[in-house]
C-alpha positions in Angstrom: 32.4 -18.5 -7.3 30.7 -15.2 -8.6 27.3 -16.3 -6.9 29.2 -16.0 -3.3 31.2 -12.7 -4.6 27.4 -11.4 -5.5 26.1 -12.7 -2.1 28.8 -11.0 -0.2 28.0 -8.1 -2.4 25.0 -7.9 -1.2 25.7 -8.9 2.3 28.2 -5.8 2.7 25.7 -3.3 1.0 22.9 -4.2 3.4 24.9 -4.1 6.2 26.3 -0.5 5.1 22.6 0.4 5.4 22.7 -0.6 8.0 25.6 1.0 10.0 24.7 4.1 8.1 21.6 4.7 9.8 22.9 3.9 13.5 25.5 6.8 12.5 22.6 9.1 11.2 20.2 8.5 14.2 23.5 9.6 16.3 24.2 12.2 14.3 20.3 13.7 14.7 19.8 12.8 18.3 18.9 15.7 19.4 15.8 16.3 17.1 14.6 12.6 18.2 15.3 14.2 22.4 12.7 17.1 21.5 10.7 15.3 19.4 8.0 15.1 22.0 7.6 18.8 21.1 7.4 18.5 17.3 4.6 15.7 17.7 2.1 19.1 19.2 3.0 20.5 15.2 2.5 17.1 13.6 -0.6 16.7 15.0 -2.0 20.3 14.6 -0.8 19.5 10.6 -3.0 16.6 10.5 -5.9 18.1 12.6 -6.1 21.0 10.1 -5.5 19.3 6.5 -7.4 16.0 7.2 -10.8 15.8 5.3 -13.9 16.9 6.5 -17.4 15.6 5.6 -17.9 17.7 2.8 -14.6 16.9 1.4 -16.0 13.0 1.2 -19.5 14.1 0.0 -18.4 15.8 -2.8 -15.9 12.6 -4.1 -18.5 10.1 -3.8 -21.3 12.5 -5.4 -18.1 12.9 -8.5 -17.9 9.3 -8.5 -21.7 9.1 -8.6 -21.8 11.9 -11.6 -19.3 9.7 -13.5 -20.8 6.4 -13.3 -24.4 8.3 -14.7 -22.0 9.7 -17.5 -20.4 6.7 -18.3 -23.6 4.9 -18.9 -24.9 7.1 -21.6 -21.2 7.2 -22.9 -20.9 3.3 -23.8 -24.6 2.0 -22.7 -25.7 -0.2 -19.8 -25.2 -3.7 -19.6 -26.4 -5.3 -16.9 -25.0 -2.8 -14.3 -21.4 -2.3 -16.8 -19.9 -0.5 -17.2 -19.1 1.0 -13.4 -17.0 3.3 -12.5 -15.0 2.8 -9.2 -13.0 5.3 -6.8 -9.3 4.0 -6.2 -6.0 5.7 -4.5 -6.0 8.5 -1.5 -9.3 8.8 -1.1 -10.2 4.9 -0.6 -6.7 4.7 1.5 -8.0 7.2 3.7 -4.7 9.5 3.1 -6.5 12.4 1.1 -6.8 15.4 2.2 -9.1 18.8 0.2 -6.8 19.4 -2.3 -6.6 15.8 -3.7 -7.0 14.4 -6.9 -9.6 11.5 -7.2 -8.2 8.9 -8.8 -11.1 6.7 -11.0 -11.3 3.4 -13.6 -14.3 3.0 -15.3 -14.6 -0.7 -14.8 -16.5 -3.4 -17.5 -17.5 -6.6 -16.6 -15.2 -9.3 -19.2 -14.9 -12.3 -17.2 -11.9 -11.3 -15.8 -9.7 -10.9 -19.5 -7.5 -8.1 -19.8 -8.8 -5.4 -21.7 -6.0 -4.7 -24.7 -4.5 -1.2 -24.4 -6.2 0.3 -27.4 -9.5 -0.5 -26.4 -8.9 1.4 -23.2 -7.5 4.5 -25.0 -10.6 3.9 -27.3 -12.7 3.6 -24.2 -11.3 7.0 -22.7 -11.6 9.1 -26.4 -15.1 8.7 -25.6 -14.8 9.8 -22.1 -12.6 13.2 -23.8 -15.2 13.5 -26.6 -18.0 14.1 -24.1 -15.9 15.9 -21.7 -15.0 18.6 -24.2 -18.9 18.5 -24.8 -19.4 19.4 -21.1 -16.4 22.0 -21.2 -18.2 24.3 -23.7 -20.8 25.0 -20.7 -18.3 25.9 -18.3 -18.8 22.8 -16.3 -15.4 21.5 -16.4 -11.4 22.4 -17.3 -8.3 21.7 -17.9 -9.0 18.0 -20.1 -5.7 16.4 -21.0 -5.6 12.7 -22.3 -2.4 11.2 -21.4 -2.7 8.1 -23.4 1.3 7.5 -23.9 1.6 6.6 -20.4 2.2 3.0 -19.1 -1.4 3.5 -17.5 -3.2 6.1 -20.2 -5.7 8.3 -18.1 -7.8 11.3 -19.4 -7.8 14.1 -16.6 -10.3 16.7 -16.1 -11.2 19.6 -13.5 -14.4 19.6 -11.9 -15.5 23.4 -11.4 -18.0 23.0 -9.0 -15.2 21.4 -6.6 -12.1 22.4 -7.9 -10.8 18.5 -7.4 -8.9 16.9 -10.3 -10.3 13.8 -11.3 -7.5 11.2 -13.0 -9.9 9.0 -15.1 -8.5 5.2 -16.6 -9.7 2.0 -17.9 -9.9 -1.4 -15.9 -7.3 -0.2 -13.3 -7.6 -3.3 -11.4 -3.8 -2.8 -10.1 -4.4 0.8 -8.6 -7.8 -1.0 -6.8 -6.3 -4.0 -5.9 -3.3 -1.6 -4.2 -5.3 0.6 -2.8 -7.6 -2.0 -1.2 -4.5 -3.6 0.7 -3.1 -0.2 1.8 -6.6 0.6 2.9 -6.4 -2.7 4.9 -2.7 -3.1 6.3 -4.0 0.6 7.8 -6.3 -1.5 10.5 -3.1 -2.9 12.2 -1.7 0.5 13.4 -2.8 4.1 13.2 0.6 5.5 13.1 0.6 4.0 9.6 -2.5 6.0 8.1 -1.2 9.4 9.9 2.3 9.2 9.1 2.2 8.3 5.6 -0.3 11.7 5.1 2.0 13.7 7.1 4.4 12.1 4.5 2.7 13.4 1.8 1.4 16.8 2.7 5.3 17.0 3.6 6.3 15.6 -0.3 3.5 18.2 -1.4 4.9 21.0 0.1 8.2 20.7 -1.8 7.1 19.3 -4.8 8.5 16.0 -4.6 5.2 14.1 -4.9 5.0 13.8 -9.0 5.8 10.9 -10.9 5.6 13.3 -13.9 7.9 15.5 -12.6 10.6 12.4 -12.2 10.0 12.5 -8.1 7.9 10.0 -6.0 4.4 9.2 -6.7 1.7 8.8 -4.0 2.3 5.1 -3.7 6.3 5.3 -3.4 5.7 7.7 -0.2 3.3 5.5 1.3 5.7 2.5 0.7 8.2 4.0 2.1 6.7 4.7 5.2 5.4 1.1 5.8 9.2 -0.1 5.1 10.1 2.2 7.7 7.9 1.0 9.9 8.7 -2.8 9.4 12.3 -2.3 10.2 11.6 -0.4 13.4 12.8 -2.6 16.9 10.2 -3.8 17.8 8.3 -3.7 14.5 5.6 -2.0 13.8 4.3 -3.2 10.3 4.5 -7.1 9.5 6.6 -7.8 6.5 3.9 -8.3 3.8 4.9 -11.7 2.9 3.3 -12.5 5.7 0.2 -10.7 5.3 -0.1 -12.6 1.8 0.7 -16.0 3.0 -3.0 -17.2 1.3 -2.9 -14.5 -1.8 -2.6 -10.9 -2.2 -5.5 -10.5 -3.4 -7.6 -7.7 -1.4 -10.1 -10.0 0.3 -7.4 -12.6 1.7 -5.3 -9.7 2.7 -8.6 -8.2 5.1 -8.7 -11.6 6.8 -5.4 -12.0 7.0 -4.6 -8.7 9.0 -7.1 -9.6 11.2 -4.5 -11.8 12.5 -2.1 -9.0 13.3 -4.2 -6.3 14.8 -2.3 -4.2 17.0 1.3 -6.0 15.9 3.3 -3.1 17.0 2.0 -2.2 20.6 5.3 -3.1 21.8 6.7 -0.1 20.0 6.1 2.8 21.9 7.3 5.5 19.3 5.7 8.7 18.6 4.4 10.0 14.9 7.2 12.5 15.5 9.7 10.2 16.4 8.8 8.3 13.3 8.7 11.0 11.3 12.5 12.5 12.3 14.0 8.9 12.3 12.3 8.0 8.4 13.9 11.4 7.2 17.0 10.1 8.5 16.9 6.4 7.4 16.6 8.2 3.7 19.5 10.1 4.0 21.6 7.5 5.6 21.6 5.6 2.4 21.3 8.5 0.0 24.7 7.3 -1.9 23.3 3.1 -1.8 20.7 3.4 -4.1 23.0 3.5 -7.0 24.6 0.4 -5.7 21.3 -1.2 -5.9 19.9 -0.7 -2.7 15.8 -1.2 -2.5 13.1 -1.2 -0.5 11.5 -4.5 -0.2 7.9 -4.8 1.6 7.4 -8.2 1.4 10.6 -9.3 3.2 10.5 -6.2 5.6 14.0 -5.3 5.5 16.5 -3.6 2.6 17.3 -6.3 0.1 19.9 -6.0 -2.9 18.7 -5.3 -6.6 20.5 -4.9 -10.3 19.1 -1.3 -11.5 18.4 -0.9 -15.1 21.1 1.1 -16.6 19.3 4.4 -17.3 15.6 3.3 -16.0 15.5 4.1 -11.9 17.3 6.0 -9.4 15.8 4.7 -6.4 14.2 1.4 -6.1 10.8 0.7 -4.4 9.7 -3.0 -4.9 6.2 -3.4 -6.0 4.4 -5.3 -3.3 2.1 -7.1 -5.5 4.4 -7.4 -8.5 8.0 -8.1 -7.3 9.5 -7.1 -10.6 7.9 -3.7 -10.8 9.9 -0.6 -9.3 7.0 2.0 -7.9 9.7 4.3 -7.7 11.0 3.8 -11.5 10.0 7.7 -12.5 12.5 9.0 -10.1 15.0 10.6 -12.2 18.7 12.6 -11.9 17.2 15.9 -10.8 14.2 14.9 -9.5 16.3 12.7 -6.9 18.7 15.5 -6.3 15.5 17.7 -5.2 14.5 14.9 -3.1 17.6 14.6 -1.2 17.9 18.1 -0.9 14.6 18.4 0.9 15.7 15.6 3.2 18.6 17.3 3.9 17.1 20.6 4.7 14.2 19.2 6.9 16.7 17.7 9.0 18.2 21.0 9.6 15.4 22.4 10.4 14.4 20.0 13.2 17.6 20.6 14.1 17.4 24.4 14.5 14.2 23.5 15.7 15.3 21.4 18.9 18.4 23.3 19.8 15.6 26.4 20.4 16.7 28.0 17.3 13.6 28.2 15.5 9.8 28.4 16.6 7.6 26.0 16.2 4.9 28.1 13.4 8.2 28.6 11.7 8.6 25.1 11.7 5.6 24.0 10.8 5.6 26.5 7.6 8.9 25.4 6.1 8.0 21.9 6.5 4.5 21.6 5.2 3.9 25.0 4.3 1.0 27.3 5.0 -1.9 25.8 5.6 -3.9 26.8 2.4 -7.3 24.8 3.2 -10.1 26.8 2.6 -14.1 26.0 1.5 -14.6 25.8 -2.2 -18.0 25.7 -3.9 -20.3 23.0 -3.5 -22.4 23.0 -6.8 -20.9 20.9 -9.5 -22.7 20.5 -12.7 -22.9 18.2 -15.6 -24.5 18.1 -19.1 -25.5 14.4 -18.6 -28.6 14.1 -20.7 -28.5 16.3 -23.3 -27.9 19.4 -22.8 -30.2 19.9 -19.2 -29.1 17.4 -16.2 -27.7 19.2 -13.6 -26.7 17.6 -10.3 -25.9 19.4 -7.3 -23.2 18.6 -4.1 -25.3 18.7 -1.2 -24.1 22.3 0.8 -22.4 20.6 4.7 -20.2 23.6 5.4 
């Protein structure tokens, strides 16, 4: 008897969702009518923020520094330890102003390394940081080692990119890797979720630290929304996994599902207006235990942790993980009340009540992407190595 009350539960909160978002897509019509016109702004956002050459020659001549560092840090065995780029920049949803996320990677055999031998592991990495600080080559060192992933982050001064620096992060690579590849199977994907972000960015909603949604949340979120478009646009991922969800089977796997959403003809800006609006449909649900779930495709029902989540992101490769988890009171009030407000403005927007520049300010603010310097140096061996970023501007 209470297993049908809970299904029925459940049944009546996803169908809520439901109905909520037909009323909200009604309710916003006429921003999805003009959203031929904000799709010009969306693209001139992504045209002027997406990464130029030098952007990716400088990260991979960072991730080349690192790995030399590393080396004379804890020795070389046989090629270990390496170090390994991970998140938006392996994604492809960076843009300049992007940290670069890194795990310095040891060959075990495949064990888990314990925690305190990672946060061992990255004292050394501080020790010869702070070394390097002294000649002005770096700033801003912090070791976070009380986090449920400890990291040691530095500032590069030659490149002004933030480099987030942890231990055997085989989860971030694995998740990253399968991002990377569910992009192949439609390019609305890759370009909405950075539109996505440079949006989160712009109103400081994009921090796990400060209790709103982390890089992988927003990216989630837009693949959900895509699955539960008609006609889909994304696969549910269950189906993507169906022989492992390991990286490689996942490649071969979305070979099978290339261009899966051609039969949905909707613009980036139509997207974009109708995600917006499938969040604040259900803005009062999440408490009720609403959440996100990629691997079935569609909004499935989940007991919250009294005091742990306010929203609820399943964790596509670990089905008891919440990505969204940081999310706290505040931090969900701010989110909901940038929703609420970029609604009105696409509002204003398509009634002819505000410009598009004006627009395209308050949604992703001004466009603040500018050349930084190209030399970045390192006190690698001793006290005299120096390696340079090649100059491509």
């Amino acid at each position: 008897m209470i297993s049908e009350i809970m299904a029925s539960s459940k049944e009546a909160l996803l169908k809520e969702a439901k109905n909520l978002e037909v009323q909200g897509l009604e309710k916003n019509k006429i921003a999805l009518d003009f959203a031929s016109n904000l799709d010009q702004i969306l693209n001139e956002v992504y045209i002027s923020r997406s990464p130029k050459q030098i952007h990716y020659d400088k990260r991979r001549d960072l991730v080349r520094i690192f790995n030399v560092m590393a080396k004379e840090i804890y020795g070389n065995f046989d090629g270990s330890p390496v170090v390994e780029e991970f998140g938006s920049f392996i994604m492809g949803m960076f843009d300049a102003e992007s940290d670069l996320d890194l795990s310095i990677n040891f060959m075990n055999n495949g064990a888990e390394i314990p925690r305190f031998k990672k946060i061992q592991t990255l004292r050394k990495l501080a020790k010869k940081l702070y070394s390097i600080q002294r000649g002005g080559h770096v700033s801003g060192i912090q070791t976070i080692m009380t986090a449920r992933v400890p990291i040691v982050k530095v500032i590069d001064r030659g490149t002004r990119i933030e480099c987030d620096v942890s231990v055997q992060n085989r989860d971030g690579i694995v998740k990253s890797l399968i991002i990377r590849a569910i992009s192949t199977i439609d390019e609305r994907f890759q370009k909405l979720s950075f539109l996505v972000k440079a949006w989160a960015k712009a109103h400081d909603i994009n921090s796990s630290k400060e209790r709103t949604l982390n890089s992988l949340s927003l990216i989630s979120l837009v693949a959900f929304h895509l699955q539960t478009r008609d006609p889909p646009i994304l696969p549910p991922f269950s189906a993507l996994f169906k022989d492992g969800n390991g990286p490689e089977a996942v490649m071969k796997m979305v070979q099978n599902y290339l261009n899966y959403g051609k039969r949905n003809a909707e613009s980036v800006a139509e997207l974009f207006v109708t995600l917006l609006v499938k969040l604040a449909s259900v803005e009062d649900l999440w408490q009720k235990g609403l959440c996100v779930g990629l691997c079935e495709g569609f909004w499935i029902s989940k007991a919250l942790d009294s005091g742990i989540s306010i929203m609820s992101v399943e964790d596509f490769t670990d089905k008891s993980q919440n990505v969204a988890r940081a999310v706290g009171t505040e931090g969900f009030e701010k989110i909901y009340s940038c929703i609420h407000r970029s609604l009105q403005y696409l509002g204003a927007f398509s009634e002819g009540q505000m410009q598009g520049t004006k627009l395209k300010e308050l949604l992703f603010g001004r466009d603040t992407n500018c050349s930084v310097g190209d030399s970045v140096s390192v006190d690698l061996d001793k006290s005299t190595t120096k390696l340079s970023v090649p100059n491509n501007s």
